[in-house]
C-alpha positions as CSV (number, residue, x, y, z in Angstrom):
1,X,207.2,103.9,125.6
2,X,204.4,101.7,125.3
3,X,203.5,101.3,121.5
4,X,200.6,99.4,120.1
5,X,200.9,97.2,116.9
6,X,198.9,100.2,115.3
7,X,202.7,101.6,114.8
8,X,203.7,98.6,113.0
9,X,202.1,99.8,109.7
10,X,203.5,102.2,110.0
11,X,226.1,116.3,102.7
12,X,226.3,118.5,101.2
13,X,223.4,121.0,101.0
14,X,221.2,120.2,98.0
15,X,221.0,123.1,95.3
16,X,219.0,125.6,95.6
17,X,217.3,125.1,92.0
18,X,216.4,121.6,93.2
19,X,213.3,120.8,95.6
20,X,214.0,119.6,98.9
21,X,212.5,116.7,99.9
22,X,213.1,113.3,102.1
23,X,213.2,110.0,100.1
24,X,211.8,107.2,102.4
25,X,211.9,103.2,102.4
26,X,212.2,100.5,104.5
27,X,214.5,97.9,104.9
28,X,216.7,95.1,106.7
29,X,219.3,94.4,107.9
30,X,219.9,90.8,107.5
31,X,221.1,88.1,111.1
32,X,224.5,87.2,111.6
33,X,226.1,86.0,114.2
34,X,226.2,89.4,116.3
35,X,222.3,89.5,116.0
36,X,219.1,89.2,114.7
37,X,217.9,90.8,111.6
38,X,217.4,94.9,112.3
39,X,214.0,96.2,110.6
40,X,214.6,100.2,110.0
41,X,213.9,103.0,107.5
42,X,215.8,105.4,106.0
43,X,215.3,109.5,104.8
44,X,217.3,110.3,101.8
45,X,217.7,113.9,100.1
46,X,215.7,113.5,96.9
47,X,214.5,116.3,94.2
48,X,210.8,115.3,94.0
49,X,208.2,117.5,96.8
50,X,207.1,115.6,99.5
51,X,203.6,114.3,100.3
52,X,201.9,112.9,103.2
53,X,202.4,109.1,103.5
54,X,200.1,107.1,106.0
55,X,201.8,104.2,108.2
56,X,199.1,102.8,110.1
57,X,198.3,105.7,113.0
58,X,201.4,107.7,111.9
59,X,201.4,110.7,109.1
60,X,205.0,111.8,107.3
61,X,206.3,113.4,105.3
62,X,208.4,112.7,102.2
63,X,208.5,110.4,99.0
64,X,208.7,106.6,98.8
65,X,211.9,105.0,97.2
66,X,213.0,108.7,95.9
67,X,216.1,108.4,94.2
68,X,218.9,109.6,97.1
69,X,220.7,112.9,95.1
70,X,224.0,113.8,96.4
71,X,227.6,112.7,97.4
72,X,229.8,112.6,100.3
73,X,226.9,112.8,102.3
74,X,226.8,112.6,106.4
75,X,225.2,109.6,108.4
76,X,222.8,110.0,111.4
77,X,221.5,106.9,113.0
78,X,218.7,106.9,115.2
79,X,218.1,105.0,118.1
80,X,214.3,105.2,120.1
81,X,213.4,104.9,123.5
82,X,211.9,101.6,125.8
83,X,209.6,100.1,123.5
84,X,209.8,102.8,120.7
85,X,209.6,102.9,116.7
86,X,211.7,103.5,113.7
87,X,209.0,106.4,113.3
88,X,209.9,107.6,116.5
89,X,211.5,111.1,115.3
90,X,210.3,110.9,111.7
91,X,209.9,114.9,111.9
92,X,214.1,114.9,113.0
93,X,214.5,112.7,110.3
94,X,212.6,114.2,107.9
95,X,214.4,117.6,108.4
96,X,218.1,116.3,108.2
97,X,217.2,114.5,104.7
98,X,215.8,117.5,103.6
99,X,219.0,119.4,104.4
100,X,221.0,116.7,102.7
101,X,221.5,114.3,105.0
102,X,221.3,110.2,105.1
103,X,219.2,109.0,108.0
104,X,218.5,105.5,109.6
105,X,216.2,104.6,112.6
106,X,216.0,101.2,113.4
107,X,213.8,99.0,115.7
108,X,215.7,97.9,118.2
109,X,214.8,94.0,118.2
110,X,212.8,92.6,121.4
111,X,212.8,96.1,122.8
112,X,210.4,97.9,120.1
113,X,206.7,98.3,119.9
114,X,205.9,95.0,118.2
115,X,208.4,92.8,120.1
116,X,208.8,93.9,123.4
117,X,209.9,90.1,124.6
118,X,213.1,91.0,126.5
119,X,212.3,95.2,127.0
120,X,212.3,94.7,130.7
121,X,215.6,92.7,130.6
122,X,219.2,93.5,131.5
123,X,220.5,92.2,127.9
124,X,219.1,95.1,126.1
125,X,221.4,97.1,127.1
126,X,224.5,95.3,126.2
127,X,223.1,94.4,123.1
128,X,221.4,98.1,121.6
129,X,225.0,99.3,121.0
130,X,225.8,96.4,118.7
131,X,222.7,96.8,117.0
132,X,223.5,100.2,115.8
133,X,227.2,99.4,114.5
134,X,225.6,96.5,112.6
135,X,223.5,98.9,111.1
136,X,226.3,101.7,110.5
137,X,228.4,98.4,109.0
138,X,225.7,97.5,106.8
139,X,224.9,101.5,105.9
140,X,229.0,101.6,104.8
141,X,229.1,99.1,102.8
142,X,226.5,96.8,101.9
143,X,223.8,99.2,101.5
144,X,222.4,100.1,98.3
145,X,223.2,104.0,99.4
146,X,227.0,103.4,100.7
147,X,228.6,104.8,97.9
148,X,226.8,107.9,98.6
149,X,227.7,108.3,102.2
150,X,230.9,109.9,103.7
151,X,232.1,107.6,106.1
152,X,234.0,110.1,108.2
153,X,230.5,112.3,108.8
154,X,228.6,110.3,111.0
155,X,226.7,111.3,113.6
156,X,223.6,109.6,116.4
157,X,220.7,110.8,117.6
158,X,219.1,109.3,120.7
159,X,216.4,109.4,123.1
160,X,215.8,107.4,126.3
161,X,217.3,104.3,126.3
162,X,218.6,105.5,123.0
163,X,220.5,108.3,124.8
164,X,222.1,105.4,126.8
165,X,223.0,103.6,123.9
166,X,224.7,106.6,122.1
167,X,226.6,107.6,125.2
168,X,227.8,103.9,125.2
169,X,229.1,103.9,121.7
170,X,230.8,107.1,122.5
171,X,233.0,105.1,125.3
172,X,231.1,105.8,128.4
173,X,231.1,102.4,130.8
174,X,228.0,102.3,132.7
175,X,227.2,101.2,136.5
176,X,224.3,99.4,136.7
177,X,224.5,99.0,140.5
178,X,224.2,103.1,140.6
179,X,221.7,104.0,143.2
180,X,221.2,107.5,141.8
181,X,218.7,105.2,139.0
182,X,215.7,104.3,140.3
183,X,214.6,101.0,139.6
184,X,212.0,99.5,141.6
185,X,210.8,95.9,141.4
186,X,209.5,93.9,140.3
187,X,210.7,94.9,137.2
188,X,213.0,92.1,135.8
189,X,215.6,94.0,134.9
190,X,215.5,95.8,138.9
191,X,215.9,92.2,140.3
192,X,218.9,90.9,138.1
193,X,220.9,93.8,138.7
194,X,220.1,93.0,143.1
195,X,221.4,89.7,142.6
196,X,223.9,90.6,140.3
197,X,223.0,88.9,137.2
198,X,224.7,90.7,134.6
199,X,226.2,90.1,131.2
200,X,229.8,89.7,131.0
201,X,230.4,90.5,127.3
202,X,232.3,93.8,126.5
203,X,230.0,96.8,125.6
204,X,230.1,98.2,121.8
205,X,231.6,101.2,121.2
206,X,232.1,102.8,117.9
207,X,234.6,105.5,116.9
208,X,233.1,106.3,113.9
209,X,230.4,108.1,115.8
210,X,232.2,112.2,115.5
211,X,228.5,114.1,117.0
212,X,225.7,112.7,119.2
213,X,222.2,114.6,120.2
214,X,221.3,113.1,122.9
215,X,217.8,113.0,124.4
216,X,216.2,112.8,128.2
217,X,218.7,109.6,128.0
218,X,218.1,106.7,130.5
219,X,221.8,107.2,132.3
220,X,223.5,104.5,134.0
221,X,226.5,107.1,134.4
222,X,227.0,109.0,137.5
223,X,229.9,109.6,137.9
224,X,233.1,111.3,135.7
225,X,234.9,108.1,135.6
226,X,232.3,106.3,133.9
227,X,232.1,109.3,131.1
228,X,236.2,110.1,130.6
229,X,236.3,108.5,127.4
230,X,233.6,110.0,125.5
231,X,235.2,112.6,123.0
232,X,232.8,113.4,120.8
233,X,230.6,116.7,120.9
234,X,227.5,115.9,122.7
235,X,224.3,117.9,122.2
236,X,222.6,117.1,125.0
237,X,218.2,117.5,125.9
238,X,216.9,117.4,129.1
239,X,212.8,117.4,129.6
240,X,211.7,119.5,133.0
241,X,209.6,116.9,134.1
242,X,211.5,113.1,132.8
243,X,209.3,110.2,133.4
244,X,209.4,106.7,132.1
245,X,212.3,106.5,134.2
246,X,214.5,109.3,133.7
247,X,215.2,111.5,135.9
248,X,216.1,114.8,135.5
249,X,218.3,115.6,137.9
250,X,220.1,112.6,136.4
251,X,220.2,114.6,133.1
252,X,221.7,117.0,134.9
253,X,224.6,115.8,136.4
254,X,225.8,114.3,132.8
255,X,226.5,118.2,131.9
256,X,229.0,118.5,135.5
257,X,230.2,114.8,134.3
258,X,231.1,114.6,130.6
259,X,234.7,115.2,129.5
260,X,234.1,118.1,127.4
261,X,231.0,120.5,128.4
262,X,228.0,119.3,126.2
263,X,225.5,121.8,124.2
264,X,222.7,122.0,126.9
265,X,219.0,122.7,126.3
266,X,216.3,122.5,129.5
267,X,212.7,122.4,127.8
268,X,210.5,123.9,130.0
269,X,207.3,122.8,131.1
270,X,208.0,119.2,129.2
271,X,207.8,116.2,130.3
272,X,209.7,113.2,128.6
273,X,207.8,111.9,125.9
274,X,207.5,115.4,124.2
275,X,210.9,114.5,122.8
276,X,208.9,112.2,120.3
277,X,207.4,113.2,117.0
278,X,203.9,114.9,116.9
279,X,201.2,112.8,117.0
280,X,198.8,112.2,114.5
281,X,194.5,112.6,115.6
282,X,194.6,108.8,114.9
283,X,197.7,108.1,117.1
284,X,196.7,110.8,119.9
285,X,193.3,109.0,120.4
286,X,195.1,104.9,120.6
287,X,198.1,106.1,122.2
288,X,197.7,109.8,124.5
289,X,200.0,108.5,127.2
290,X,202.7,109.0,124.5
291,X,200.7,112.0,122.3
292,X,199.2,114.7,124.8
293,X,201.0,117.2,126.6
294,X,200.6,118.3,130.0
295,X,200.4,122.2,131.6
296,X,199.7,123.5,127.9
297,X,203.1,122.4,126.0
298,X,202.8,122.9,122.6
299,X,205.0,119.9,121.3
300,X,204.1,121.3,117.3
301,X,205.9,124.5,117.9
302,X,208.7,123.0,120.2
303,X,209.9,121.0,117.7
304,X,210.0,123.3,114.8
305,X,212.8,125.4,117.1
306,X,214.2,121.6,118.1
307,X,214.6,120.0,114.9
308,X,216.4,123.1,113.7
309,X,218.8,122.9,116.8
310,X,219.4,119.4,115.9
311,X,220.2,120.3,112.4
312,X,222.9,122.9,113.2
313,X,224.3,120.9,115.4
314,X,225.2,118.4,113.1
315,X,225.9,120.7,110.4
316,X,228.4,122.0,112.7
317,X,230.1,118.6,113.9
318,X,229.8,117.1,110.6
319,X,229.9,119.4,107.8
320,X,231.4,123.0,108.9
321,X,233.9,120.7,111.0
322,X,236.0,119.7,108.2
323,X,236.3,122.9,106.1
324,X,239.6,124.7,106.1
């Protein structure tokens, strides 16, 4: 995805007494020596009604710094697309704090809207799984919500290169020589992987992860082998049309390839980037490569039935799961 700096400004069920509502700030994660300092947000449940807050080009909805409400509550982390936002799927976000979930979205550093230094090279993908179990770490135990989170209930959400990254956390090994990816130069990363220039550090995973929704993912993963030790429950999106690199035929083949048969969904008459939020008027006119929809999708009424999917999917994997 192709953000401008415009962007940068950018449980247990709560009661039914109590209004439902998604708590919002920002924060960071602070460097260490895995990595630089993560920027993210994160959507609490909260008892006070929502308004519209302006970031820059971007409309959501919820209340800043709401007190989170709740205990025991389950974890989704978010992880955007080439180039994307921590705002990416606010309206996912937004709709799993209201139903009394914790939810992080980070930007991925030098592969996000505002820093897109190293987006076209190879390292990006052996470091955005570690970026997202430094922000799980810091989520568990550091974080000024951890003692409200239930470290066994924690689930991902990704999209693009996101998908990628979840289905790396969840133990698949990709193959960046596949020739089912297209990857035409002279795009850096195309030319490194020709002349063999990878990275020889082991790939994150994290068994923490129990339920991933995965999203038109960017897949490096062709083939069974490369997929055998994923385990979790895999909800899995495919857009008719991909672009931005992702095929959907590729999409495809991950529902033949994965271990266990993942929750599949086709949307119809979409092409990739109707996986993201809404767009605002302001954000449709800087960015419509990203905001309009072609052949008369309606990307306002697809995600209403989406973000509901979403949510009983990981109600299912992460509540329901563990009752007797």
């Amino acid at each position: 995805m192709r953000f401008t700096k415009t962007l940068f400004f950018i449980a247990v069920s709560l009661t039914a007494t109590w209004a439902h509502a998604a708590g919002l700030k920002s924060f960071e994660v602070p460097a260490d020596a895995s990595g630089p300092a993560l920027r993210a947000f994160i959507w609490s449940p909260c008892t006070v009604a929502p308004v519209d807050i302006t970031l820059g080009s971007i409309v959501v909805s919820g209340v800043r710094n709401c007190p989170i409400v709740g205990a025991n509550l389950p974890l989704v982390v978010i992880s955007h697309g080439h180039a994307g936002s921590s705002l990416g799927h606010h309206d996912t976000a937004e709709t799993l704090a209201d139903a009394g979930f914790v939810v992080v979205a980070l930007n991925h550093p030098r592969d996000n809207f505002s820093d897109m230094s190293q987006s076209g090279d190879i390292s990006v993908f052996i470091e955005r799984p570690t970026d997202i179990k430094r922000l799980i770490d810091f989520m568990l135990n550091a974080s000024p919500e951890a003692a409200h989170i239930d470290p066994s209930r924690i689930g991902f959400f990704g999209f693009s290169r996101g998908g990628y990254t979840g289905l790396v956390l969840a133990g698949a090994i990709p193959d960046f020589h596949d020739p089912h990816v297209s990857c035409p130069e002279p795009a850096p990363i195309c030319g490194q992987i020709r002349r063999n220039e990878l990275p020889t550090q082991p790939l994150t995973q994290d068994a923490r992860i129990k339920a991933l929704v995965i999203a038109d993912p960017f897949s490096f993963f062709s083939t069974k082998d490369s997929l055998k030790n994923v385990k979790a429950p895999v909800q899995l999106w495919g857009s008719q049309y991909g672009g931005d690199g992702v095929l959907p035929e590729n999409v495809v083949a991950l529902t033949d390839d994965l271990p266990a048969k993942p929750e599949f969904h086709v949307v119809s008459n979409a092409a990739h980037f109707a996986f993201l939020a809404p767009c605002s008027p302001a954000l449709t006119q800087s960015q419509p490569e990203i905001c309009k929809d072609a052949n008369g999708f309606d990307r306002v009424a697809f995600h209403k039935s989406f973000d509901a999917d979403v949510l009983s999917f990981f109600r299912r994997h992460l509540i329901e799961a563990g009752k007797p």
